[in-house]
C-alpha positions in Angstrom: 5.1 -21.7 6.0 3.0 -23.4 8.2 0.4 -22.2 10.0 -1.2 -22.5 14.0 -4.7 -23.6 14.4 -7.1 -21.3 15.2 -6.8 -20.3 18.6 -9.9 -19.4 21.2 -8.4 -16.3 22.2 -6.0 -13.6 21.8 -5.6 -9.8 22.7 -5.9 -8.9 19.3 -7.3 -9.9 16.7 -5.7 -8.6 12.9 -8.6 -8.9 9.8 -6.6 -8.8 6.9 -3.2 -10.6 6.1 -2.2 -8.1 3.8 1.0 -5.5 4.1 -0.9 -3.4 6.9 -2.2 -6.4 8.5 1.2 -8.3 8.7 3.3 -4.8 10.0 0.1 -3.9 12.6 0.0 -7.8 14.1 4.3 -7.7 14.2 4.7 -4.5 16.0 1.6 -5.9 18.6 3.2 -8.6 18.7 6.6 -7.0 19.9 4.6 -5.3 22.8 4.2 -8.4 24.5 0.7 -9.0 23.0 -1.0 -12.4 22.0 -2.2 -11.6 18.2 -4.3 -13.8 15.6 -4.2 -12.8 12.2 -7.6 -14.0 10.1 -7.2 -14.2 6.1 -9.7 -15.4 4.4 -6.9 -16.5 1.6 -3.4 -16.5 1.5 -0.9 -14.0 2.8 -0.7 -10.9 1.0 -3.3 -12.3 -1.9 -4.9 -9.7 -1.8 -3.9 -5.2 -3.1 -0.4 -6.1 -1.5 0.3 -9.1 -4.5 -0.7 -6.8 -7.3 1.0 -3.4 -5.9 4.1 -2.1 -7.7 5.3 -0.8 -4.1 6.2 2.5 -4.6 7.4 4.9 -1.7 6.6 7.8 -3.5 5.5 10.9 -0.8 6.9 13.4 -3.5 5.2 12.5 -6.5 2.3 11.7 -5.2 2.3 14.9 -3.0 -0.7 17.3 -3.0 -0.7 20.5 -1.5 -4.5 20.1 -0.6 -3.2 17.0 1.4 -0.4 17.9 3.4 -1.1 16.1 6.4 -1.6 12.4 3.8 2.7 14.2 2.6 4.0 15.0 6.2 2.9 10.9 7.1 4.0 9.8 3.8 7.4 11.6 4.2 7.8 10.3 7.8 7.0 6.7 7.3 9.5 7.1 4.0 11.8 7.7 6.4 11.5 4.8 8.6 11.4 2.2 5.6 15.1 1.5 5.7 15.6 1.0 9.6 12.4 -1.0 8.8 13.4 -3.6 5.9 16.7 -4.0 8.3 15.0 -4.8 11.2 12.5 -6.9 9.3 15.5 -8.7 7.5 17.2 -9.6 11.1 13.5 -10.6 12.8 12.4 -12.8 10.0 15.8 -14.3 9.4 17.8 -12.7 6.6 14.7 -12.6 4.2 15.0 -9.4 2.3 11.9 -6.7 2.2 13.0 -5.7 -1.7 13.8 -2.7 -0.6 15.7 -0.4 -3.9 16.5 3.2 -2.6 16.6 4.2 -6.8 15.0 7.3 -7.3 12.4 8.8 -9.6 12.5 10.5 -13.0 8.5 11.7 -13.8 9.0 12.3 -17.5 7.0 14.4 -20.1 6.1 13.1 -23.5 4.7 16.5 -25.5 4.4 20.2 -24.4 0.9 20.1 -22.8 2.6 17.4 -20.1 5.8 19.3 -19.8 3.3 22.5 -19.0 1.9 20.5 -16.1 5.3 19.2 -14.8 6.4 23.0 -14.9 3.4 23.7 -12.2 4.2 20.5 -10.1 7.4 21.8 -9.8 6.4 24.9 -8.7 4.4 23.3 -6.1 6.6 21.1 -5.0 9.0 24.0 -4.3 6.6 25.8 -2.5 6.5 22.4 -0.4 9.8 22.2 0.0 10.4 19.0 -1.3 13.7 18.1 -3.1 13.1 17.9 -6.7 15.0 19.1 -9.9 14.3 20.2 -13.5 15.7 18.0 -15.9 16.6 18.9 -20.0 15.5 16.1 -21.8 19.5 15.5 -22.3 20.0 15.2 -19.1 17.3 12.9 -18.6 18.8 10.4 -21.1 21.9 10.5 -19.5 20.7 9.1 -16.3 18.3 6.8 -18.1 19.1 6.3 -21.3 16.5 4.5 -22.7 14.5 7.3 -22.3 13.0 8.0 -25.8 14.8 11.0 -27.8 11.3 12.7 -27.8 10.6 13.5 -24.4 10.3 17.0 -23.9 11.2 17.7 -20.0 11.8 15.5 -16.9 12.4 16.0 -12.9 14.4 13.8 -10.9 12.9 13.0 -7.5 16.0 11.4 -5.7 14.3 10.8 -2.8 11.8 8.3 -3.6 12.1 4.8 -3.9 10.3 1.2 -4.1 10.0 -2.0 -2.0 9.0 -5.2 -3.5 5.3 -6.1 -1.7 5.6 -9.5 -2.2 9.4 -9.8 -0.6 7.6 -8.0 2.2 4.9 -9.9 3.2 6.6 -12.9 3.1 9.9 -11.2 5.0 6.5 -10.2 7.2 4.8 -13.2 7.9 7.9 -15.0 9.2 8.8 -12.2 11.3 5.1 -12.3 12.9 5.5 -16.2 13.7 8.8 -16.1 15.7 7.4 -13.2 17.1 4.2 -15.6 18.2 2.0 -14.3 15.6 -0.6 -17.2 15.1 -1.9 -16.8 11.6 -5.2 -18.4 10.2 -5.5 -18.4 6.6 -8.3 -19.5 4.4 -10.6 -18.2 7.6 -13.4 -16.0 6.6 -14.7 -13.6 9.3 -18.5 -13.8 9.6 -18.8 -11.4 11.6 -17.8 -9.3 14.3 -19.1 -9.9 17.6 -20.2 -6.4 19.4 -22.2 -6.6 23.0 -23.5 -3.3 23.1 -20.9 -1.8 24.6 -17.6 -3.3 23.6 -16.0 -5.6 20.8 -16.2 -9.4 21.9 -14.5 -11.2 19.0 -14.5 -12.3 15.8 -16.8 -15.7 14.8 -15.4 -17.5 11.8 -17.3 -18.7 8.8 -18.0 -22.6 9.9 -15.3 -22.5 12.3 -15.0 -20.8 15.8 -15.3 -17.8 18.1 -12.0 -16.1 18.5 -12.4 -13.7 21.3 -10.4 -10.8 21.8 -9.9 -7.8 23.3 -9.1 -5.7 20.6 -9.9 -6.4 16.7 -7.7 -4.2 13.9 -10.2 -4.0 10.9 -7.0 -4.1 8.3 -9.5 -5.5 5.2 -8.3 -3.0 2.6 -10.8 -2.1 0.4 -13.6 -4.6 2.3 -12.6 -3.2 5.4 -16.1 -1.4 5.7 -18.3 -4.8 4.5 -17.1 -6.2 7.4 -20.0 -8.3 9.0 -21.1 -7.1 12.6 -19.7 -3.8 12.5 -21.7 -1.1 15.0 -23.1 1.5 13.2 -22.1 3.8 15.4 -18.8 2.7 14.1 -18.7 2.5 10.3 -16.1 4.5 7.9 -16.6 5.9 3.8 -14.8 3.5 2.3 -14.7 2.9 -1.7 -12.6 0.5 -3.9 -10.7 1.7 -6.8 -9.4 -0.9 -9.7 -5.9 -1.1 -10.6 -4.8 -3.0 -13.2 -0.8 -4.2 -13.9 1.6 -6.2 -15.8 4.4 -7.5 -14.4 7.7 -7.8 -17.9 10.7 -9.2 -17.6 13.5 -8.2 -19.8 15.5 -11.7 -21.4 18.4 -9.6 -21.5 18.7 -9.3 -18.0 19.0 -5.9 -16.1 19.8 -2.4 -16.7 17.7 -1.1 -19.2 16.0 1.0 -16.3 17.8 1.6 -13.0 15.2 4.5 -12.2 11.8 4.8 -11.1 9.6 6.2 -14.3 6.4 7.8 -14.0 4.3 9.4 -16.6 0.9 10.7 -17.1 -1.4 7.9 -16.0 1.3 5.3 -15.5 4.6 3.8 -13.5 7.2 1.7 -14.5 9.2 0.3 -11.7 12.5 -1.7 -12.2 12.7 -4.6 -9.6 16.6 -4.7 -10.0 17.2 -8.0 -11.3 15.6 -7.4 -15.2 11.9 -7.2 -14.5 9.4 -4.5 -13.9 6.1 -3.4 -13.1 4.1 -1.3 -15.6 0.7 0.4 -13.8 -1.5 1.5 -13.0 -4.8 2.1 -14.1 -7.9 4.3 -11.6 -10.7 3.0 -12.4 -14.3 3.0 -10.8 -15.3 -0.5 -10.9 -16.3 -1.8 -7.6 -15.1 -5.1 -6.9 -14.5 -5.8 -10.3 -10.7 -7.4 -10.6 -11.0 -8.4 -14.0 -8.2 -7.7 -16.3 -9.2 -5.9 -19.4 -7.4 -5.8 -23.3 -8.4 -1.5 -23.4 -6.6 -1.1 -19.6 -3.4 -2.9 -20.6 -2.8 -2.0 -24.3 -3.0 2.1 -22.1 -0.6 1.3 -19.8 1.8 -0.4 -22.6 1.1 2.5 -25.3 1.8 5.0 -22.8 4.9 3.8 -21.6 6.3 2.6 -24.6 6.2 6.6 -26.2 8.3 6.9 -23.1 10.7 3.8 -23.0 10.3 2.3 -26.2 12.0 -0.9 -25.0 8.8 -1.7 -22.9 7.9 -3.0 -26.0 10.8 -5.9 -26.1 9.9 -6.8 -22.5 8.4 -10.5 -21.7 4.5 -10.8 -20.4 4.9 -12.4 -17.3 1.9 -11.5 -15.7 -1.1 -9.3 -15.5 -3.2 -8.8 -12.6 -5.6 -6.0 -11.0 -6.5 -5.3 -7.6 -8.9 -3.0 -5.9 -7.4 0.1 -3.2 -9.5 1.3 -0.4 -10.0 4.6 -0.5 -11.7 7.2 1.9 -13.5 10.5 0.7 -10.0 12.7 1.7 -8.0 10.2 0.2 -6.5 9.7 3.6 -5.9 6.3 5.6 -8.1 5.5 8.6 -5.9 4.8 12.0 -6.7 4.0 15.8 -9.3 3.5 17.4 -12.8 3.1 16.0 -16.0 6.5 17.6 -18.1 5.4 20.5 -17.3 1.7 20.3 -14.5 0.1 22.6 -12.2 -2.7 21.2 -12.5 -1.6 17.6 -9.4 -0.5 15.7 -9.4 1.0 11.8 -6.1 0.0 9.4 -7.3 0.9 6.4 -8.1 3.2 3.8 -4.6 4.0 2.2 -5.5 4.2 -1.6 -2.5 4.2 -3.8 0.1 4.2 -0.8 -0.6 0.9 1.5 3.2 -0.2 0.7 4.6 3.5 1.4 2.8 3.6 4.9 3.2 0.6 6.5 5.7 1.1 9.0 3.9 4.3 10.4 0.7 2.8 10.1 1.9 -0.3 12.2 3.5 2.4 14.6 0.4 4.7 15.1 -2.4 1.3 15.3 -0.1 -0.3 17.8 0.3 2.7 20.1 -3.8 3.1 19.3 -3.5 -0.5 20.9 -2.3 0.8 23.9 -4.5 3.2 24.2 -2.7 6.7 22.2 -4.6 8.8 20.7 -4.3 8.7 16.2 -3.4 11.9 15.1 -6.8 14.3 14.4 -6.1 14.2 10.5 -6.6 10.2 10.4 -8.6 9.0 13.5 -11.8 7.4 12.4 -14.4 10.0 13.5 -13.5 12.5 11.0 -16.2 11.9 8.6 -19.7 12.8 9.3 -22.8 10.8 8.6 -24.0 12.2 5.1 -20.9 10.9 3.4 -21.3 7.5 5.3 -24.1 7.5 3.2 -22.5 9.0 0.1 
């Protein structure tokens, strides 16, 4: 797609061309203001190429986080209005969006144990979920191995394709007058004392701006020039993938499957995404022989087929997390232009359309709500 040069100015200023940089920089954009978006690669290179792109608020809820479920539920609930409106803005290019389902599956009696108390708590949540027999199981999904010993269906959550929707994204952002400036490195970020100035490229220019949205992921908080006053807890987590195709087509899945330490996601069309490892690694983004052969042993107890499946890829990525596992939205503490996108560990994909909401109303000056704004950590575990 092809790209604007760099431009002196703008009213904001977007680090990160990932998913949450892309939906933040679209929905300025649509409020009538002049926004440069600065990726130091290509689009979306970064967590949003190797995510599996679940929008999973139910599985992944937590009753110790429901504030992280009542966001995750909402923005699950704009995603289709969203991949519509995307589709008409960008031109008829589709978001992936595949309103399947879930099954979380059990493989021996210790597991089925556990899914016994996360149905319990998900009751207690009030979330729709159902107890399935391992018969019943198989008949939805029958490739389901014989052995599994309990199952729930989760109707109500689904998957988007990450790649589909960053480039469905970026094109919306251009017609929209999104400039976009890849293979830019930020060097820093310029801060007078008082206020944020810009951003000054890596052997290239000043780009001032009233407004910069930090939306780095995971090096959100390396950031060059950021005010102390200002800074976040920010960690990265590894995640490591393989991306199968079946030569037979589709339909051996239709489903969502998750399983202790692991996904696999249909894509619709005959391929699927098997993750995802946790692991604490740092930057690392190697891809590892002991990570993979876990993710295919695990799944293939589960859906023995896995086995039959095509290597088409295998990647890892890193998440940003925060200590509360929670994203980081709005405007930055004590220093004026600075605005946090960030932090949204194993659900970047899942949030993006409230994310995009909340940091472009933070934009114009609203408030993010208490639970994510940026001054809920205190200094000990920026030091942590």
């Amino acid at each position: 797609m092809p790209q604007d040069p760099t431009p002196r100015s703008a009213d904001v200023v977007v680090i990160g061309g990932g998913m949450i940089g892309l939906s933040v920089a679209w929905r300025a954009a649509q409020r009538g203001r002049s926004v440069c978006v600065i990726e130091r690669g290509e689009l979306g290179c970064g967590a949003s190429h190797v995510a599996a792109g679940m929008l999973a608020p139910v599985t992944e809820a937590d009753p110790g986080e429901r504030a992280l479920l009542a966001l995750g539920l909402r923005s699950a609930g704009m995603w289709p209005a969203f991949a519509a409106e995307l589709a008409e803005a960008s031109g008829g290019l589709d978001a992936g969006l595949r309103r399947c389902g879930a099954l979380v599956v059990a493989r021996d009696g210790d597991e089925a144990a556990a899914l016994e108390r996360e149905l319990d708590l998900r009751r207690e949540m009030e979330l729709e979920v159902r107890r399935l027999l391992p018969s019943a199981a198989r008949r939805l999904e029958p490739a389901l191995a014989p052995t599994i010993r309990l199952a729930l269906d989760v109707p109500g959550d689904h998957v988007a394709d990450p790649r589909a929707s960053v480039i469905a994204l970026a094109e919306a952002g251009l017609r929209a007058g999104v400039v976009m400036c890849t293979g830019a490195a930020v060097q820093r970020i310029e801060y007078d004392g008082a206020r944020i100035a810009g951003v000054r490229l890596a052997g290239g220019p000043f780009v001032a701006a009233e407004q910069v949205v930090v939306a780095a992921g995971a090096w959100s908080a390396t950031v060059a020039g950021l005010p102390e006053p200002a800074r976040i807890p920010l960690r990265p987590v590894k995640g490591q993938i393989l991306r199968l195709r079946d030569p037979g087509g589709p339909g051996m899945l239709e489903r969502i499957v998750r399983f202790e330490g692991g996904y696999l996601v249909p894509r619709g069309d005959g391929r699927y995404v098997l993750g995802a490892t946790m692991e604490e690694r740092g930057f690392d983004t190697s891809v590892t022989a002991g990570g993979l052969y876990e993710l295919l042993r695990d799944a293939g107890e589960l859906v023995p087929g896995v086995h039959e499946l095509i290597v088409e890829e295998t990647a890892a990525g890193v998440r940003p997390a925060t200590p509360d596992n929670a994203p980081v939205l709005g405007a930055a503490e004590d220093v004026e232009g600075l605005v946090w996108a960030t932090g949204h560990h194993r659900n970047g994909i899942l949030l993006a359309p409230v994310t995009a909401e909340i940091v472009a109303g933070a934009l114009d000056g609203e408030p993010a709500p208490p639970p994510f704004a940026a001054g809920r950590f205190d200094r000990e575990e920026l030091h942590a």
